[in-house]
N, C-alpha and C positions, 0 to 999 in steps of 0.2 A: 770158825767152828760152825758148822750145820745144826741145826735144829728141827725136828718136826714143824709140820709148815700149820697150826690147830686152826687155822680157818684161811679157805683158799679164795674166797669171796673179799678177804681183806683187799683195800682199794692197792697200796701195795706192791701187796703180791700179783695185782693183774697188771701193773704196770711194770713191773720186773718181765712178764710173762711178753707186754705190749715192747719193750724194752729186745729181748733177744731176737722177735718177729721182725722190728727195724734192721737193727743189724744185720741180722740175713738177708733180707731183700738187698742192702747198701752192696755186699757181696756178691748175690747171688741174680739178680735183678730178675726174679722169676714170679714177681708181684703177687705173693704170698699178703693174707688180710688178716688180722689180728682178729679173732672173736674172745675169745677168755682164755682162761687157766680154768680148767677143767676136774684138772685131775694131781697130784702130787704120784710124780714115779720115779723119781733119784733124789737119792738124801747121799752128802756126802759125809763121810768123818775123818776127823783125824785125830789119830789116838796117838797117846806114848804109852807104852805097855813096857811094865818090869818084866824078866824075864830071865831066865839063866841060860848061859850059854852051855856047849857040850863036856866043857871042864869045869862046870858048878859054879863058875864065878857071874855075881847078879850083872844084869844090864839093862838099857834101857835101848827101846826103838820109838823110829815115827812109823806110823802106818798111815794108808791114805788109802779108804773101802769107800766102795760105792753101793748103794741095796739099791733095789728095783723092785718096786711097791709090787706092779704087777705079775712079776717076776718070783714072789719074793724070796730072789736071791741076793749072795753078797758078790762081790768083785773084789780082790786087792790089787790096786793101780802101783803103791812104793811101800817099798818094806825096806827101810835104816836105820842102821844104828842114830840114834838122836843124839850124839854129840855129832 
């Protein structure tokens, strides 16, 4: 489950940040340099949302949105039923 990220200066969080910049380089060998986490601009979620179907009977889904701080918009990446 995502959460707002309330302080991007957390040591952390720059190392999550120092963390994806490795790996891409391991891929991409384009000697990309790590300065900070600058900015928070994708939060994920994932919901189960009740919901009724088109013949009134209840159900449940998983959803999986993505918002975009800069953006800010929503995306949905899966919509299923949650069993």
């Amino acid at each position: 489950m995502a959460h707002p990220i309330p302080d991007i200066n957390d040591p952390h969080i720059q190392e999550v940040g120092r963390f994806a910049v490795t790996e891409h380089v391991k891929e991409a060998n384009d000697g990309i340099k790590f300065k900070k986490v600058s900015d928070k601009v994708l939060t994920m979620y994932t919901l189960v949302i009740d919901a009724s179907k088109s013949d009134g009977k209840d159900a449940q889904y998983k959803a999986v949105v993505y918002e975009r701080s800069w953006w800010k918009g929503l995306t949905l990446l899966s919509f299923r039923p949650a069993n």
